[in-house]
VOTORVO-710832 format. One line per 10 residues: number of its first residue (from 1); their letters; for each residue x negated, y negated, z negated of C-alpha. Coordinates in nm, 3 decimals. Layout:
// VOTORVO-710832
NUM	A	X Y Z | ...
This chain:
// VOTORVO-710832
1	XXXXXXXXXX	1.241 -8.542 -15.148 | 1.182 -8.633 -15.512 | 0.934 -8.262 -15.546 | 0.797 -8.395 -15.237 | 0.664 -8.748 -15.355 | 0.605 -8.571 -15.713 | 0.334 -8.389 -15.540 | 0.134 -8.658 -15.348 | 0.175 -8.880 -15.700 | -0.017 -8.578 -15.853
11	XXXXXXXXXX	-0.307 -8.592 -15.571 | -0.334 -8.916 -15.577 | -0.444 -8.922 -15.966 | -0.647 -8.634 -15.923 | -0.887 -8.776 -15.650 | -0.861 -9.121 -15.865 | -1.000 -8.897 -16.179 | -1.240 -8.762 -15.948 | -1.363 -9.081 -15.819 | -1.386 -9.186 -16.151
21	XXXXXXXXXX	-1.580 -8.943 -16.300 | -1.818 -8.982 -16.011 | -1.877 -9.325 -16.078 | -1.942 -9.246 -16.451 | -2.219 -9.047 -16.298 | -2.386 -9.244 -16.091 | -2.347 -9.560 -16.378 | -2.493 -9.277 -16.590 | -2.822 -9.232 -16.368 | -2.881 -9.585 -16.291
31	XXXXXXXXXX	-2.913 -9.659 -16.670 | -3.098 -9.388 -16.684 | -3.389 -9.480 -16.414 | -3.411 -9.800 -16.587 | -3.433 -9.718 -16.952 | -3.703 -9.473 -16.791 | -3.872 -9.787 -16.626 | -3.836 -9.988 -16.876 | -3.954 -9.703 -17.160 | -4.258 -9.700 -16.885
41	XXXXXXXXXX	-4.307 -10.076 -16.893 | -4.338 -10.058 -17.238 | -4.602 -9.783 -17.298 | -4.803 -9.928 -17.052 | -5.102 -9.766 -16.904 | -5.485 -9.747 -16.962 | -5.751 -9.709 -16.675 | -6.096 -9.519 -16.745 | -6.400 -9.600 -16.577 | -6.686 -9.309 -16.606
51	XXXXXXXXXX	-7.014 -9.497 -16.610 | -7.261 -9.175 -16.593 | -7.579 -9.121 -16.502 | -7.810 -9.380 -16.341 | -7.677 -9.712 -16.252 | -7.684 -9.781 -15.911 | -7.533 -10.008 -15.690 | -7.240 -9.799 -15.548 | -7.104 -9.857 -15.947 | -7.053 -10.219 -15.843
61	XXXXXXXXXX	-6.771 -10.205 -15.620 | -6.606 -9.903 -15.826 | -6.580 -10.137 -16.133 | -6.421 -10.423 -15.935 | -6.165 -10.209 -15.784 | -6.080 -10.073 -16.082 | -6.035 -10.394 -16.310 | -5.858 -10.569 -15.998 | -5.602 -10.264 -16.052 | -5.562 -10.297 -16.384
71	XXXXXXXXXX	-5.502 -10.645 -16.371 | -5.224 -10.609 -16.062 | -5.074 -10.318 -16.244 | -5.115 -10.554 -16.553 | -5.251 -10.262 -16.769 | -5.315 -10.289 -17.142 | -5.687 -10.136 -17.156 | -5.946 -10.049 -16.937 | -6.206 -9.811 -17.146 | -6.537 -9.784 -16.993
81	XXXXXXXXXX	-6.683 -9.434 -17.064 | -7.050 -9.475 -17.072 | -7.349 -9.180 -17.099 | -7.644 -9.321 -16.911 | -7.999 -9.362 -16.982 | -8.022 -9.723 -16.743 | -8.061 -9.762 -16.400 | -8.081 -10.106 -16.167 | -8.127 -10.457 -16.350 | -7.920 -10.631 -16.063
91	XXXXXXXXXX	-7.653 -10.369 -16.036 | -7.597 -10.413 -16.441 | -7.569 -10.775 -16.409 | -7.284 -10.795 -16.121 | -7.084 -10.536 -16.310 | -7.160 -10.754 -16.658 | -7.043 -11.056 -16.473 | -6.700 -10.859 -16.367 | -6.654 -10.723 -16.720 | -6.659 -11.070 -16.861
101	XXXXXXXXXX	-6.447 -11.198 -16.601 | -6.172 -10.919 -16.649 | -5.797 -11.049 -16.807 | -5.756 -10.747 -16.918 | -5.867 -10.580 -17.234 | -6.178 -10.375 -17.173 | -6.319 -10.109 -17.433 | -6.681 -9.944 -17.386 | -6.675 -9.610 -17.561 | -7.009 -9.463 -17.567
111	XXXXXXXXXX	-7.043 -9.121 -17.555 | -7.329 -9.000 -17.562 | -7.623 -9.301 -17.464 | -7.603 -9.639 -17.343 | -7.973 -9.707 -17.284 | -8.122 -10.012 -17.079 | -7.868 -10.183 -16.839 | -7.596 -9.946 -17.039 | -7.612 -10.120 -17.326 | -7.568 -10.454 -17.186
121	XXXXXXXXXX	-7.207 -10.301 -16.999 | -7.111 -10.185 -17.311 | -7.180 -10.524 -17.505 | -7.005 -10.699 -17.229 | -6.654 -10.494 -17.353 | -6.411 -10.673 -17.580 | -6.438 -10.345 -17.789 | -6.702 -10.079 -17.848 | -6.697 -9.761 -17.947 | -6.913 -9.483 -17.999
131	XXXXXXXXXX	-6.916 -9.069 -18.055 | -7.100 -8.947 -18.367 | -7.442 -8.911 -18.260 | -7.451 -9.167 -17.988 | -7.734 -9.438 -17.937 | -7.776 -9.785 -17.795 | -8.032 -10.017 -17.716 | -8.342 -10.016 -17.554 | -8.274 -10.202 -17.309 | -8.667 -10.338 -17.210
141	XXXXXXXXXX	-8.653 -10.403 -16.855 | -8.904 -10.201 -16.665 | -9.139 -10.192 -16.364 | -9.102 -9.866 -16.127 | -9.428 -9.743 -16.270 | -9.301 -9.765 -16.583 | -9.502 -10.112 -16.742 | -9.272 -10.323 -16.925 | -9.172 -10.639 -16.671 | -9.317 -10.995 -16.664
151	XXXXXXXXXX	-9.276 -11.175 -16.938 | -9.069 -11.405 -16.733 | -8.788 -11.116 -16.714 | -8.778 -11.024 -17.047 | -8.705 -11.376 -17.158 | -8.425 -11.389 -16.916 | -8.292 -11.047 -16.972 | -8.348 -11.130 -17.372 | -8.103 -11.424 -17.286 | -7.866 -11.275 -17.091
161	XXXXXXXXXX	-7.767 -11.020 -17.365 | -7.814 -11.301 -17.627 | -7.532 -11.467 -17.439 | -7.338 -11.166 -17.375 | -7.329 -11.126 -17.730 | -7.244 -11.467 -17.797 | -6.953 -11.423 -17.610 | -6.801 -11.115 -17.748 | -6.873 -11.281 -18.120 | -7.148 -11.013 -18.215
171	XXXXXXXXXX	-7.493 -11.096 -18.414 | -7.699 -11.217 -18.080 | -8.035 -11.130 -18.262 | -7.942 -10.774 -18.231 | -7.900 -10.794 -17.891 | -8.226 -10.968 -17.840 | -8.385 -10.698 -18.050 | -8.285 -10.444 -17.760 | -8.469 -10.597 -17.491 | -8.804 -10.775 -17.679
181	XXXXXXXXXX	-8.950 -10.579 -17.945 | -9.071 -10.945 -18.091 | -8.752 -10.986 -18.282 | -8.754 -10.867 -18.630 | -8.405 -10.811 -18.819 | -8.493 -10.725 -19.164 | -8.339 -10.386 -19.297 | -8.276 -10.294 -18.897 | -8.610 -10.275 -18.681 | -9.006 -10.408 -18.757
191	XXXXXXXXXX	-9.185 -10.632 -18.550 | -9.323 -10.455 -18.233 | -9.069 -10.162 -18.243 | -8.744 -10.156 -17.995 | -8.376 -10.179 -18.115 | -8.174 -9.864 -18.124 | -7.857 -9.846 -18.268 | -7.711 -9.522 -18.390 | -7.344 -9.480 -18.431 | -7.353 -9.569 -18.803
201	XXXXXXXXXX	-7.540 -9.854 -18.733 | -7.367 -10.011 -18.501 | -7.056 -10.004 -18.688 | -7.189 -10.137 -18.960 | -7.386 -10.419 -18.776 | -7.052 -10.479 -18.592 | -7.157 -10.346 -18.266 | -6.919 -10.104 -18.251 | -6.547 -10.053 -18.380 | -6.523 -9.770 -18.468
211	XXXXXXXXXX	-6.670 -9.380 -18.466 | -6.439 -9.134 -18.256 | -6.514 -8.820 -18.110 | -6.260 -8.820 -17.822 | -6.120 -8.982 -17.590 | -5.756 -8.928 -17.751 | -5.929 -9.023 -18.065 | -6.032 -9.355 -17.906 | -5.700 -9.453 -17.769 | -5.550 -9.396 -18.104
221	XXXXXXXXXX	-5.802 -9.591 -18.298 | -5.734 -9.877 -18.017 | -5.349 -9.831 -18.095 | -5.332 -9.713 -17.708 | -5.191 -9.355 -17.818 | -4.856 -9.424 -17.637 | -5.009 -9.516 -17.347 | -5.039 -9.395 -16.946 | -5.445 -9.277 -16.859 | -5.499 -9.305 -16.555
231	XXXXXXXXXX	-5.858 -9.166 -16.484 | -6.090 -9.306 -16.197 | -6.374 -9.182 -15.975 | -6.558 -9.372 -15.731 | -6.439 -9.337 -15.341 | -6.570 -9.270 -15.036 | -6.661 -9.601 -14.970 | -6.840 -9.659 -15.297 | -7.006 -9.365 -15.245 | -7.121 -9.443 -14.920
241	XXXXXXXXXX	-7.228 -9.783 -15.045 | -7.475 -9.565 -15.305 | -7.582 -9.406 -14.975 | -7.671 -9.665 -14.767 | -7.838 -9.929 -15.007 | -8.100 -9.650 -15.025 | -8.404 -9.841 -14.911 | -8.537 -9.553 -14.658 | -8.152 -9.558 -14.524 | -8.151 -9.912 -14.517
251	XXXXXXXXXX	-8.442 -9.912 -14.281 | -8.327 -9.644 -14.081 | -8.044 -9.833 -14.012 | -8.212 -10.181 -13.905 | -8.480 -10.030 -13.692 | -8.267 -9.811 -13.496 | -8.025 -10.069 -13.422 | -8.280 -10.340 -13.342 | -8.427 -10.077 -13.115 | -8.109 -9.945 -12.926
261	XXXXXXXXXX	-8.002 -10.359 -12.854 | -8.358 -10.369 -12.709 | -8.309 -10.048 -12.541 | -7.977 -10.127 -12.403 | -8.095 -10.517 -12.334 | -8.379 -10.421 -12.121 | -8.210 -10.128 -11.936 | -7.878 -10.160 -11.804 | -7.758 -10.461 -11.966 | -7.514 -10.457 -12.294
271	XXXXXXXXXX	-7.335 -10.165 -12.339 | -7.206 -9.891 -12.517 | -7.585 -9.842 -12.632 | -7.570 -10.253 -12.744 | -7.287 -10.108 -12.939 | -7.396 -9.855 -13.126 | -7.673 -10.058 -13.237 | -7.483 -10.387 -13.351 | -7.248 -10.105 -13.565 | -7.548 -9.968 -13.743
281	XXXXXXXXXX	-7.669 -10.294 -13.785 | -7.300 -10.425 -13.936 | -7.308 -10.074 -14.130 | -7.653 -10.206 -14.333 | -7.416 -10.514 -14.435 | -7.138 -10.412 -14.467 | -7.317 -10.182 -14.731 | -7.500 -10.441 -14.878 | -7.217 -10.682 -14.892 | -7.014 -10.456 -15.083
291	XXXXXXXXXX	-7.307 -10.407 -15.340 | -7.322 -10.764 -15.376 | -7.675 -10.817 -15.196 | -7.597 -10.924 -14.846 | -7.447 -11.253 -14.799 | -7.421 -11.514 -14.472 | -7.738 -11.644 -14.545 | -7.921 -11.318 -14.449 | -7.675 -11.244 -14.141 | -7.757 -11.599 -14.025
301	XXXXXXXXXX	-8.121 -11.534 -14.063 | -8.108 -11.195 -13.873 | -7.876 -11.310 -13.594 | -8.139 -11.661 -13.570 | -8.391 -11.430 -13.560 | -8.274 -11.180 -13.324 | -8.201 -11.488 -13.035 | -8.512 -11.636 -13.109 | -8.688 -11.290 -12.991 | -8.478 -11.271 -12.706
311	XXXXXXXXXX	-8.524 -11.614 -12.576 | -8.916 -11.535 -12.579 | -8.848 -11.225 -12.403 | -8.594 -11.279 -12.136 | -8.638 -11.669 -12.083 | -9.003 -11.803 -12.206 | -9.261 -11.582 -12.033 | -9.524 -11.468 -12.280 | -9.530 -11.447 -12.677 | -9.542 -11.751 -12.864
321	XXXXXXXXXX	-9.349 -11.994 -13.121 | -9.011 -11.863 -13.109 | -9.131 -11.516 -13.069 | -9.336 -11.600 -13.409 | -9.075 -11.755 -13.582 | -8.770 -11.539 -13.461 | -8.995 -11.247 -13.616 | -9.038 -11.436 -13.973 | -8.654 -11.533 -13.971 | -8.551 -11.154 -13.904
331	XXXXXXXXXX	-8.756 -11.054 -14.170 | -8.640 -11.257 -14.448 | -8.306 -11.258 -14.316 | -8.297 -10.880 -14.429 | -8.587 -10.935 -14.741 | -8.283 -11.178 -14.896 | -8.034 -10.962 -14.825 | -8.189 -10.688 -15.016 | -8.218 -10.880 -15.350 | -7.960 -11.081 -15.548
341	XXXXXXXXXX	-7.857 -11.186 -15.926 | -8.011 -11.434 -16.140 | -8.283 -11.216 -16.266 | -8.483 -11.089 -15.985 | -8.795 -10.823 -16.138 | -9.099 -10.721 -15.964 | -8.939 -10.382 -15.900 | -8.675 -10.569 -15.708 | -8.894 -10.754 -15.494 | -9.094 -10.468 -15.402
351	XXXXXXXXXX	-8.813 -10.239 -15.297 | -8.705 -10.529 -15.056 | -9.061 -10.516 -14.921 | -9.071 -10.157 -14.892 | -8.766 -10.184 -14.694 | -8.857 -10.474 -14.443 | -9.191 -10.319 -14.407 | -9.082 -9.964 -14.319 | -8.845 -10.142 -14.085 | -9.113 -10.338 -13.911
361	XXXXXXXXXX	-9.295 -9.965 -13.901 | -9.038 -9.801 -13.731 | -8.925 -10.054 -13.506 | -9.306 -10.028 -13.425 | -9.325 -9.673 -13.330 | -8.980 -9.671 -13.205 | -9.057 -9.988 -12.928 | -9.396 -9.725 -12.849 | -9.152 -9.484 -12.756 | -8.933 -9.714 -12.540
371	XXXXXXXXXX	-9.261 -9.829 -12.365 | -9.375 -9.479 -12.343 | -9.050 -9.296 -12.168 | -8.839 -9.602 -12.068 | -9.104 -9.756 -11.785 | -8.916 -9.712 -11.489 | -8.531 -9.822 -11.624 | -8.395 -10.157 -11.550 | -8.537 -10.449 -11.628 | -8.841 -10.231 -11.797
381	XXXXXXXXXX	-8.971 -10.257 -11.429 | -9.103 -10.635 -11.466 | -9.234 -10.554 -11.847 | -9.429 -10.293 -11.814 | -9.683 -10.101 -11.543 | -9.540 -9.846 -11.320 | -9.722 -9.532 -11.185 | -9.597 -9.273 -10.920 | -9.679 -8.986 -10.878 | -9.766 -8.947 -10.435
391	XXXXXXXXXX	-9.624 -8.563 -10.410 | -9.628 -8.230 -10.512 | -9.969 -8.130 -10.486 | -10.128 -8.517 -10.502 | -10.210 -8.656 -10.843 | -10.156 -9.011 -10.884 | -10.344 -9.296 -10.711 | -10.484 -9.562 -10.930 | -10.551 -9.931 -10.766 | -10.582 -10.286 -10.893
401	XXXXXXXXXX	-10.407 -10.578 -10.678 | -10.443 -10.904 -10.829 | -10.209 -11.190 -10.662 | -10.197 -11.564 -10.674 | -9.898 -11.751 -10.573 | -9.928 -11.870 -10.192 | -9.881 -12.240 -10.129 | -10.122 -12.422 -10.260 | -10.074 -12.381 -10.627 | -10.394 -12.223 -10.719
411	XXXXXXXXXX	-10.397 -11.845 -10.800 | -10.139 -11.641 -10.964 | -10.316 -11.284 -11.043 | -10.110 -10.957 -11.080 | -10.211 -10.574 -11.089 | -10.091 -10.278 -11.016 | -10.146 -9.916 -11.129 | -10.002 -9.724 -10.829 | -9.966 -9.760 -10.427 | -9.768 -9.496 -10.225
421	XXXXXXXXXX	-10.023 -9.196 -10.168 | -10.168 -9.171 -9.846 | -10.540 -9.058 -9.721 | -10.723 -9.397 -9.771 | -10.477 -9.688 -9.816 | -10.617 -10.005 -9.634 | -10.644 -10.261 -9.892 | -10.423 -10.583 -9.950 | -10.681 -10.816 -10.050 | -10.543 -11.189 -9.842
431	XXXXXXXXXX	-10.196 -11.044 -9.773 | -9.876 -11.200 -9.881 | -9.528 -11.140 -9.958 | -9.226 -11.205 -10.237 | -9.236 -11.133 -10.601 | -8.941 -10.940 -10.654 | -8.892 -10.945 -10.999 | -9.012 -11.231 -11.272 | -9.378 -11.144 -11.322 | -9.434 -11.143 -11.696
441	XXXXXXXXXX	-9.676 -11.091 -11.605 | -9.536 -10.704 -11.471 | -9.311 -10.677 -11.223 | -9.289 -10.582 -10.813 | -9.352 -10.729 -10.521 | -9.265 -10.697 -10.168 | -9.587 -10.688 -9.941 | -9.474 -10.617 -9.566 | -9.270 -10.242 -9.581 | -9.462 -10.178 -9.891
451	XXXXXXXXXX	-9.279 -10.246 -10.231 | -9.571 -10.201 -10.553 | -9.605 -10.266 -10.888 | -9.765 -10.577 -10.959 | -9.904 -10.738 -11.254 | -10.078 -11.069 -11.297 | -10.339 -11.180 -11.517 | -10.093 -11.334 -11.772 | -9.908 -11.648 -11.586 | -9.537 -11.624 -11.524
461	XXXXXXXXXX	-9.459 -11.619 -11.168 | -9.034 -11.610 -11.099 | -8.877 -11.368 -10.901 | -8.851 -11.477 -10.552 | -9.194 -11.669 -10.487 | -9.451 -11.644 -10.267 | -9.753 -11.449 -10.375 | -10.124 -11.354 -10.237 | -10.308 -11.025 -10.313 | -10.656 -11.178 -10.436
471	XXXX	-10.801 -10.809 -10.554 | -10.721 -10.454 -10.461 | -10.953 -10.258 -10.684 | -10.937 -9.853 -10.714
């Protein structure tokens, strides 16, 4: 009895060791995880942001994302790795703005150019430096052809780096030297000549904090070298925002779906046509929104615009004020939302007219083609004039019928191109009948059996009135 209990007092401090020893474990790789969290907490990490080539506006929302990121993750740095030789004034300025605005630490390291709208990003940084070699600075704003800008946009580009540079505690006259070749800094650049900074020059000037040749060499010199990178590239959606702010995309996009809500309007009523085109339309914002162009003022104007045109199509017979005016509020509805910032340049302005134009152009040919193969769909029947072909071997019968509303309300005049085909059709001139669709003056009416295409001479007669055929002419 004694051996018995013996044994089971044995087992039971065995599996109490064992337990034990399993709870050291598990104590052992809890503090483990969080001396590795808290080891991580402490290092911290560092986001990169590769500014190359031209700037464009798909960079816009790329920066933002990344700085919001930073600032959630509550990163130490963000470095801003910059080779480009300029690109878009407005683009420069929103991404200026968001550099400014930015809690956390930003550091441009340029490597190999900053030129034009580059060197104002990397002024905007906290902390600048540059790879042996590397230039900065001539930052004259620019027509497309290549002519300096208005004198109006220099000053205010010459301001908004003076500021920039004001802000980030740096010698603002340098800054101005960039962008107006009037400023003269003795010992750095003559009257009439550009700014450039080299390297050397920079560092010297206090433009830059340093000289490294690599990115390692960077985060040392920024005491980052214990530190997390975590590199960046733009997404899809930037990248699609590059795409569609392209001004012959842009106007793609408008004019084909302005033309398929016409399309759809006019045919069957709204539909999965209607669709299509409000998405391509809401595609164009949605792009230009993200870019920082479009805002509610432009939708407003469009969507004004776009009910102004279809009152004076569907409810006010003929073309007049709110046709005019629903045509000038579509068109600087999207001329607004093309253009945006504080500086606007002539370059600017004329890539918004390109845009709108080309827009008006295609909607142009595009309507052409509606009218051209859509004449017999829908509600194209009381817009535009029919003609039928009267059989296989027959080509088609031309007449004229001009109407006037019976009942003593003077005369309403339609025509028509086409009559059912027969050997000589007796003509119509004195008969009456119903207008079977709004005469706008197109449309049909119902004379005895005999349903034609009718068109008057430009009043608006409503669908279900009495009409009189006052001409029949072959």
């Amino acid at each position: 009895m004694m051996g018995a209990i013996g044994s089971r007092s044995g087992s039971l401090n065995h599996t109490a060791i064992k337990a034990f020893a399993l709870a050291l474990v598990l104590v052992g790789i809890a503090l483990g995880i969080l001396s590795t969290s808290r080891a991580q907490s402490e290092i911290g990490t560092v986001y990169v942001v590769e500014i190359q080539g031209e700037i464009d506006l798909g960079l816009v929302p790329y920066l933002g994302r990344v700085l919001a990121d930073a600032r959630e993750d509550d990163a130490r740095a963000v470095i801003l790795e910059i080779n480009t030789p300029g690109g878009r004034l407005d683009a420069a300025l929103q991404m200026r703005d968001a550099i400014l605005g930015s809690p956390t630490r930003t550091i441009a390291f340029v490597n190999r150019e900053a030129f034009s709208a580059g060197a104002l990003i990397a002024i905007s940084a906290q902390d600048v430096y540059m790879a042996p070699g590397a230039v900065m600075g001539a930052a004259t704003p620019v027509e497309g052809s290549g002519e300096t800008a208005s004198e109006k946009v220099v000053s205010a580009v010459r301001t908004t780096f003076k500021s920039t540079a004001e802000t980030r505690k740096r010698d603002p006259a340098i800054a101005e030297a960039m962008v107006d070749p009037s400023v003269e800094i003795e010992g750095l650049v003559d009257k009439d000549r550009l700014l450039t900074l080299t390297s050397n020059e920079a560092q010297k000037r206090g433009y830059a904090d340093g000289v490294v040749s690599s990115r390692e060499a960077l985060l040392e010199a920024a005491g980052l070298e214990a530190t997390q990178v975590i590199s960046t590239r733009p997404g899809m959606a930037e990248n699609l925002v590059r795409f569609l702010t392209n001004p012959v995309v842009a106007s793609l996009l408008v004019s084909l779906g302005l033309l398929l809500l016409i399309a759809d309007a006019l045919t069957e009523g709204f539909g999965a046509v209607g669709a299509v085109g409000l998405g391509l339309l809401a595609t164009f914002f949605w792009g230009h929104y993200l870019a920082g162009l479009a805002g509610w003022e432009g939708v407003a104007l469009v969507v004004l615009g776009l009910g102004l045109i279809g009152l004076e199509v569907f409810v006010i017979p003929g073309f007049g004020f709110a046709g005019i005016l629903g045509t000038v509020a579509l068109a600087v509805g999207l001329f607004i939302s093309l253009i945006s910032g504080s500086v606007v340049t002539n370059e600017d302005l004329t890539r918004a007219g390109y845009t709108v134009g080309s827009t008006f152009l295609f909607l142009i040919v595009g309507a052409g083609l509606l009218l051209r193969y859509l004449p017999s769909v829908g509600r194209f029947q009381g817009l535009v004039l029919q003609s039928q072909v009267g059989g296989p071997d027959r080509a088609p019968e031309r007449s004229t019928r001009r109407w006037r509303r019976s009942g003593g309300e003077g005369p309403r005049s339609t025509r028509a191109l086409s009559r059912p085909a027969s050997a000589e059709p007796a003509s119509l001139v004195g008969a009456t009948g119903l207008a079977l669709s709004d005469l706008r003056p197109g449309g049909f009416a119902q004379i005895g059996r005999e349903r034609v295409d009718v068109v008057t001479k430009g009043d608006y007669i409503r669908a279900g009135e009495s009409v009189e055929v006052i001409a029949d002419e072959g």
